[in-house]
C-alpha positions as CSV (number, residue, x, y, z in Angstrom):
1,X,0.0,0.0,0.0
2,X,0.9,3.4,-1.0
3,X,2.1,6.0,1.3
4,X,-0.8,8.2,-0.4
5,X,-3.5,5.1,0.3
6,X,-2.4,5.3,3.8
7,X,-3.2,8.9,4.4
8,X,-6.4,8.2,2.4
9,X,-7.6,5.2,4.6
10,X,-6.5,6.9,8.0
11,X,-9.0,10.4,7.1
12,X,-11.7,7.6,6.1
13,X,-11.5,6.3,10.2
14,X,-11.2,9.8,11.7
15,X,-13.1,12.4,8.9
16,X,-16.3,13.1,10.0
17,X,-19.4,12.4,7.9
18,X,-19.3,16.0,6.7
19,X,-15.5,15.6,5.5
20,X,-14.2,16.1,1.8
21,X,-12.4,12.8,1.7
22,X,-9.2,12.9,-0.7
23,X,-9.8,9.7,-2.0
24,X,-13.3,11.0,-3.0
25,X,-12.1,14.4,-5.4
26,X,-14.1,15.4,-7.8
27,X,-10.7,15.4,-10.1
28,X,-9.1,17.5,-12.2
29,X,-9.5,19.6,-15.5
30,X,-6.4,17.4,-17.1
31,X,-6.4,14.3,-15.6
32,X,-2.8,12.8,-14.0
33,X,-1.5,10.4,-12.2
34,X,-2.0,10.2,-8.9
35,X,1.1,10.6,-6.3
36,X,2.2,8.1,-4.7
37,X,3.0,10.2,-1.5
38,X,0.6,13.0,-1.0
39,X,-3.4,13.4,-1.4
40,X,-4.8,15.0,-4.1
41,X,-5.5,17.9,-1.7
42,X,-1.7,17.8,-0.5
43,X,-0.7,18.0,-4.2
44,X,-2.3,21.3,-4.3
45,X,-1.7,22.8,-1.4
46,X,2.1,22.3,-2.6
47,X,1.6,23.6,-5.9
48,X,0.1,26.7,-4.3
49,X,2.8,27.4,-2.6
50,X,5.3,26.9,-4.8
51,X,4.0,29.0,-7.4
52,X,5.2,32.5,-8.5
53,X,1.8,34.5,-7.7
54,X,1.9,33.2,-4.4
55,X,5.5,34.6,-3.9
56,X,3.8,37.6,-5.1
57,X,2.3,38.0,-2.3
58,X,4.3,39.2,0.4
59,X,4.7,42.8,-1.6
60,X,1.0,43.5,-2.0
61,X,-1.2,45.7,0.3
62,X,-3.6,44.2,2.9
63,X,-5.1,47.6,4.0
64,X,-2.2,50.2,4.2
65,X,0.5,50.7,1.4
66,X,3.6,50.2,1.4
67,X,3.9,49.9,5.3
68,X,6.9,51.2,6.4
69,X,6.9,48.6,9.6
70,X,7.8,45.5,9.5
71,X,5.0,44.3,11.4
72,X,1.7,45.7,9.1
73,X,-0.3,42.6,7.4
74,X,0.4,42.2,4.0
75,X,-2.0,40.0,1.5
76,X,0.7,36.7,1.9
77,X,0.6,37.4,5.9
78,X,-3.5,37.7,5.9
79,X,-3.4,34.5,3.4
80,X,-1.2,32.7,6.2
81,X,-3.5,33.5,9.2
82,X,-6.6,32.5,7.0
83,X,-4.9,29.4,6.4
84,X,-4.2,29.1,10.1
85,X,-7.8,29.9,11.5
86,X,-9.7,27.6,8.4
87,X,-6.9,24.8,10.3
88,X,-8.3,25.3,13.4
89,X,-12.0,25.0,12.6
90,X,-11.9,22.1,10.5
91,X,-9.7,19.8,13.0
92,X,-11.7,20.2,16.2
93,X,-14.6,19.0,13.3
94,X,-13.0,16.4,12.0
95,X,-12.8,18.0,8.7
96,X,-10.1,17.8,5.9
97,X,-7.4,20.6,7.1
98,X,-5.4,19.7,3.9
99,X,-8.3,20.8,1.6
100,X,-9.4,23.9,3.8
101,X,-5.2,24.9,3.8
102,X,-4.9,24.6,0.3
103,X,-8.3,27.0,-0.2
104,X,-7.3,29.4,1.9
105,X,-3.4,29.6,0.9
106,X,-4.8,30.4,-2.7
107,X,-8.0,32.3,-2.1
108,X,-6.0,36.0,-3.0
109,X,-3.4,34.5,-5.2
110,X,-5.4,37.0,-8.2
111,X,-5.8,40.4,-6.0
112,X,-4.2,43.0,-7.4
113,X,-1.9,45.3,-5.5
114,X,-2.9,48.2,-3.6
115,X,-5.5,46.2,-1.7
116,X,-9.4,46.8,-2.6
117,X,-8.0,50.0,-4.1
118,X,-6.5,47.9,-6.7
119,X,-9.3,45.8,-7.6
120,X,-12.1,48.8,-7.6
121,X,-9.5,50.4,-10.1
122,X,-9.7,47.2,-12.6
123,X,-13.4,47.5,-12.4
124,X,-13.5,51.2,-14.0
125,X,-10.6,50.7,-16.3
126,X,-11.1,46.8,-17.4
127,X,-14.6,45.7,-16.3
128,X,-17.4,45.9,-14.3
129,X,-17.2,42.4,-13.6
130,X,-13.6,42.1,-12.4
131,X,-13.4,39.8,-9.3
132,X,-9.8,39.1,-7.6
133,X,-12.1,35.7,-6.3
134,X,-12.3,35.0,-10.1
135,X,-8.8,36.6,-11.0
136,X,-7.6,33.7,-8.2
137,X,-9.2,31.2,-10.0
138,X,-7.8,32.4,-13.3
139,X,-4.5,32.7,-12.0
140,X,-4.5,29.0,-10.8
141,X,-6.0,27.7,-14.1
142,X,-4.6,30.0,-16.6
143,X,-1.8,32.4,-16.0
144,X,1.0,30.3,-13.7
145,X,3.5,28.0,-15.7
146,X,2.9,30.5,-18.6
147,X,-0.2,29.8,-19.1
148,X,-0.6,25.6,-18.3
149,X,-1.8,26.5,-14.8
150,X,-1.4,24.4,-11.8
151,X,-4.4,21.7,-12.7
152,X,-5.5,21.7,-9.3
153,X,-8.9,19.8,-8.2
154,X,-12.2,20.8,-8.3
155,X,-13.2,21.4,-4.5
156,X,-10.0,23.7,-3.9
157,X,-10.8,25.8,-7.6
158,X,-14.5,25.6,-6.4
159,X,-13.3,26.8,-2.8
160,X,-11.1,29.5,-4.4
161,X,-13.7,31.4,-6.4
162,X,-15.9,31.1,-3.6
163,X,-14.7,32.5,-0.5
164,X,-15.4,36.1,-1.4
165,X,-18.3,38.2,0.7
166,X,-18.2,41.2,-0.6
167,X,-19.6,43.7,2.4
168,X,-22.9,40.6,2.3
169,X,-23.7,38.0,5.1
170,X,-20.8,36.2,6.6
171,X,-22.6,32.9,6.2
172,X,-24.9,33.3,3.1
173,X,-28.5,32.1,2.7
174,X,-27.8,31.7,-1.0
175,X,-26.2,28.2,-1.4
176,X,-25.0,28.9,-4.7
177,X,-22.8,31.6,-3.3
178,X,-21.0,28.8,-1.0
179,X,-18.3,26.1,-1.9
180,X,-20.3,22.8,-2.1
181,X,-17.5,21.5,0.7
182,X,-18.0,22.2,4.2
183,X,-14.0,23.1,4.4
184,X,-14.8,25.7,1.3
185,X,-17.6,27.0,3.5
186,X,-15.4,27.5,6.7
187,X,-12.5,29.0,4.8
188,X,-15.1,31.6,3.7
189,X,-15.6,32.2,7.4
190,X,-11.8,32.1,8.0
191,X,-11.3,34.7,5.8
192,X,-13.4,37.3,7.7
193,X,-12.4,36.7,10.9
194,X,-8.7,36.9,10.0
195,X,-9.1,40.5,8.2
196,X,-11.6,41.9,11.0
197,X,-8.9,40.9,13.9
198,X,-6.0,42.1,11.9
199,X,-7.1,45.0,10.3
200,X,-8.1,46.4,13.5
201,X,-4.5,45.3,15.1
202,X,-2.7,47.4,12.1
203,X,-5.8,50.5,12.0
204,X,-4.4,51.0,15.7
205,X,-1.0,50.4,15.5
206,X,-0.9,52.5,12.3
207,X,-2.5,55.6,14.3
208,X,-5.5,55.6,12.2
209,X,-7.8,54.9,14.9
210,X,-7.7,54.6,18.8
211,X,-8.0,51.5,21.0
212,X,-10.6,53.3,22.8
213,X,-12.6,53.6,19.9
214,X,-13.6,50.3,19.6
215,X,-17.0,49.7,20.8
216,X,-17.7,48.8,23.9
217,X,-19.9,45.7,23.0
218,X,-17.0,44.4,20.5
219,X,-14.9,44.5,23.5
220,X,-17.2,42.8,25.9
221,X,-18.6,39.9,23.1
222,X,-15.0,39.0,21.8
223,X,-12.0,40.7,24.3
224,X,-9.4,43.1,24.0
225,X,-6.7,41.6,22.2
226,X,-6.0,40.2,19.1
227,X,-5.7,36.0,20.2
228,X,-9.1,36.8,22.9
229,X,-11.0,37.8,19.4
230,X,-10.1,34.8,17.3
231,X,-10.2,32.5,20.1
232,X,-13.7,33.7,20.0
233,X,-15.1,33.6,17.1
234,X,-13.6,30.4,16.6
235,X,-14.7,28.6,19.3
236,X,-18.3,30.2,19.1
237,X,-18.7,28.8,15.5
238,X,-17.3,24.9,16.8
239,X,-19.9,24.8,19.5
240,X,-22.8,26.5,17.2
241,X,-22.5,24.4,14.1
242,X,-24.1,20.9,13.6
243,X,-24.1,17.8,10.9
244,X,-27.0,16.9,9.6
245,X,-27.3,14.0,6.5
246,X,-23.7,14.4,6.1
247,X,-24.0,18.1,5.3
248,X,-22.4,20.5,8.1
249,X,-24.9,23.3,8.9
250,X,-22.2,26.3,9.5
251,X,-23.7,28.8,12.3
252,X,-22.5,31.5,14.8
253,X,-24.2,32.3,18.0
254,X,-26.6,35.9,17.7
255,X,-24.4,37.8,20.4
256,X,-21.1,36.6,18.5
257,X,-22.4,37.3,15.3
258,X,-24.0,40.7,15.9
259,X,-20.6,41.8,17.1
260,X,-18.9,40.3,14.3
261,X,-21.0,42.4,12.4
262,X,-20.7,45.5,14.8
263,X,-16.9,45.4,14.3
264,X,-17.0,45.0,10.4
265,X,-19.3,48.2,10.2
266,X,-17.3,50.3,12.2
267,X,-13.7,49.1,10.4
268,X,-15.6,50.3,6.7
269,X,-16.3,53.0,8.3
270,X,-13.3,54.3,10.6
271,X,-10.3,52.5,9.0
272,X,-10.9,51.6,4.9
273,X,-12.9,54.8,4.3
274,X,-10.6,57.0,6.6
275,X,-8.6,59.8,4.7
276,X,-5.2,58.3,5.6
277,X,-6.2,55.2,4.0
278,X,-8.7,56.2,1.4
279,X,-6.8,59.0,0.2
280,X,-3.9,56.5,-0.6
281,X,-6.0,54.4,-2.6
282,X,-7.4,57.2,-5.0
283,X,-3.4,57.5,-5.8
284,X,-3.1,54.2,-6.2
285,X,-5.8,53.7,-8.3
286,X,-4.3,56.7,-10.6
287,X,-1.5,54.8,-11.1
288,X,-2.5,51.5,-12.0
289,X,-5.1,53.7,-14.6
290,X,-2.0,55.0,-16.3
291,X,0.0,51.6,-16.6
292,X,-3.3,50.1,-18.1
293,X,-3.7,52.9,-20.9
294,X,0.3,52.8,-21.1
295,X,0.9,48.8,-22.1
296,X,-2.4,48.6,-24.0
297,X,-0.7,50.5,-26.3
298,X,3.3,49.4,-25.8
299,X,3.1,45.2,-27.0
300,X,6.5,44.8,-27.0
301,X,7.5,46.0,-23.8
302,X,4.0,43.9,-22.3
303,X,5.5,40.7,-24.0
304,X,9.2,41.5,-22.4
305,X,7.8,41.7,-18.1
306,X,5.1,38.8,-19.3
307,X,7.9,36.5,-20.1
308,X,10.4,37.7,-16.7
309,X,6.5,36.9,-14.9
310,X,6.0,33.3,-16.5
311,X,2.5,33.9,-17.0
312,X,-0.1,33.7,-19.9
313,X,1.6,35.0,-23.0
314,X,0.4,38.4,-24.7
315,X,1.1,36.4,-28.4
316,X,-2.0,34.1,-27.8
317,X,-4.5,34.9,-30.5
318,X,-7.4,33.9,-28.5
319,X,-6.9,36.4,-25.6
320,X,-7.9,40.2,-26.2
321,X,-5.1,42.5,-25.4
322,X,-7.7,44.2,-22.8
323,X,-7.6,40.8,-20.5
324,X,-3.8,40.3,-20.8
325,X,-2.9,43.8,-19.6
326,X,-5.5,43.2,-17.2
327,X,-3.9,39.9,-16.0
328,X,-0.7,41.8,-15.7
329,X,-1.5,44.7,-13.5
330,X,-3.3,42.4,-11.3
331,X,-0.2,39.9,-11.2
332,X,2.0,43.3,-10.0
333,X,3.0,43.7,-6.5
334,X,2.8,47.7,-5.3
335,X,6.7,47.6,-5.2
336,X,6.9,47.0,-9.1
337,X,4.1,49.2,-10.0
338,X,5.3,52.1,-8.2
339,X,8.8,51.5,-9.5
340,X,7.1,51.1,-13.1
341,X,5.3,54.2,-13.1
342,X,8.4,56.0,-12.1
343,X,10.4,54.3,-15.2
344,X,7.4,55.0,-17.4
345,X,6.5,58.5,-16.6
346,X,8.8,60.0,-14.3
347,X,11.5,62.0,-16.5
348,X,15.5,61.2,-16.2
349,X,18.1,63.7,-15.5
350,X,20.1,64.2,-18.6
351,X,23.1,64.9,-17.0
């Protein structure tokens, strides 16, 4: 018996009924053979991590750009507490922590950089429609390994393009709106707690709001501190959840859950629409406008950083020049674009 076999018949004795067994995947879009180590779900989580756009990561914006600290969030920091928190939940439910890792580690791997700013800037300049849930799911399937993607199963893809909210209902009544695994579902979950705890650690430490600010309920439903609040919510959703026909029936307590939602109002409204932040974003989103209109126009030099990125080719015949360019502003970190722009349109002494 195969190391992988063994792995696959130990979660069969220990997986609850609700579980996404490995053994069990849906597959994937080009079918391979299986490893004879690792689980199709610890395939992926490997390939996630290994891949360029998560290395990407650690230079794009989680709420404030271009933190000079060393100790703001950034969007591969928020991925790694995600990752940690979807963990949690899923082993003290007997879930499949290899599946709800590898969601979670790939859930931003498509946000552009400058945070939201980033993304609401691809919407007015690309489309309406742009999505960074959807851009993940692209980058996955389309743009890493220039362009032969990283083939990775269906639960984690369907997890992937899936686990964005929006400002809408933590846990949605709309069942097409959640991943049809229970591990999908809780990174969905994971995802909120881990930017609501953090984002409020780095709003303070970044002077952009006070500690007393906070309201007093928030304080008095989840605690004080960063590790009080996650311990929280986490345990509140464990003991408020049940199984029921194999199908786990993801709930949070009213008093947890109204100052879940207490919290996430005043953040929107104190820390991502403050001036210090918001003011940031609208030059942010200046600049990504300019290198859009800029490499639209410039194929040669949008073929030359494709190629040093090893994703999607702009030669392909069947892509429209609009989605590549789009593809490759959202690939950029906020170091490169800001060094960009200032090669593109900042002038150069003569002498």
């Amino acid at each position: 018996m195969s190391i992988r076999k063994i792995f696959e018949e130990r979660e069969k004795k220990f997986m609850s009924s609700a579980g996404c067994l490995s053994s069990e995947t849906r597959g994937r879009i080009k079918n391979e053979k299986p490893c004879p180590i690792r689980t199709a779900f610890q395939v992926d989580r490997e390939r996630i991590v290994f891949s360029n756009a998560f290395r990407r990561m650690k230079h794009k914006t989680q709420v404030f750009l271009s933190p000079k600290g060393d100790e703001y969030r950034t969007r591969l920091t928020h991925t790694l507490e995600v990752a940690q928190i979807a963990r949690s939940i899923t082993r003290a439910m007997f879930l499949n922590e290899d599946l709800a890792e590898a969601i979670a580690l790939a859930h931003d791997l498509g946000h552009p950089p400058f945070g939201h700013g980033g993304e609401t800037a691809l919407r007015e300049i690309y489309s309406q429609s742009f999505c960074h849930s959807e851009q993940s799911l692209r980058v996955v399937d389309r743009l890493e390994q220039n362009g032969q993607g990283l083939n990775l199963t269906l639960e984690v893809r369907d997890g992937i393009v899936k686990h964005s909210k929006g400002y809408g209902k933590v846990i949605s009544e709309d069942s097409a709106q959640m991943a049809f695994t229970a591990e999908g579902r809780i990174v969905r979950i994971a995802d909120i707690m881990a930017y609501l705890n953090h984002d409020l650690d780095d709003a303070i430490k970044s002077g952009v709001i006070d500690e007393k600010q906070i309201p007093d309920s928030c304080n008095k439903v989840l605690g004080k501190t960063h590790s009080l609040r996650t311990a929280r919510m986490i345990s509140d959703i464990i003991e408020s959840s049940s199984i029921e026909n194999t199908y786990l029936h993801l709930k949070m307590g009213n008093t947890v859950r109204s100052a879940m939602a207490e919290l996430r109002h005043f953040l929107y409204e104190n820390v991502y629409r403050a001036p210090k932040v918001h003011n940031e974003f609208i030059k942010a989103k200046r600049i990504l406008c300019e290198l859009y209109t800029f490499f639209l126009n410039n194929e040669e030099e949008l073929n030359q950083h494709l190629q040093a990125m090893d994703i999607l080719s702009a030669n392909s015949d069947t892509v429209p020049k609009e989605r590549i360019v789009c593809d490759f502003i959202a690939s950029m970190t906020d170091r490169f674009a800001l060094n960009l722009y200032a090669k593109i349109f900042f002038p150069s002494p003569s002498v």
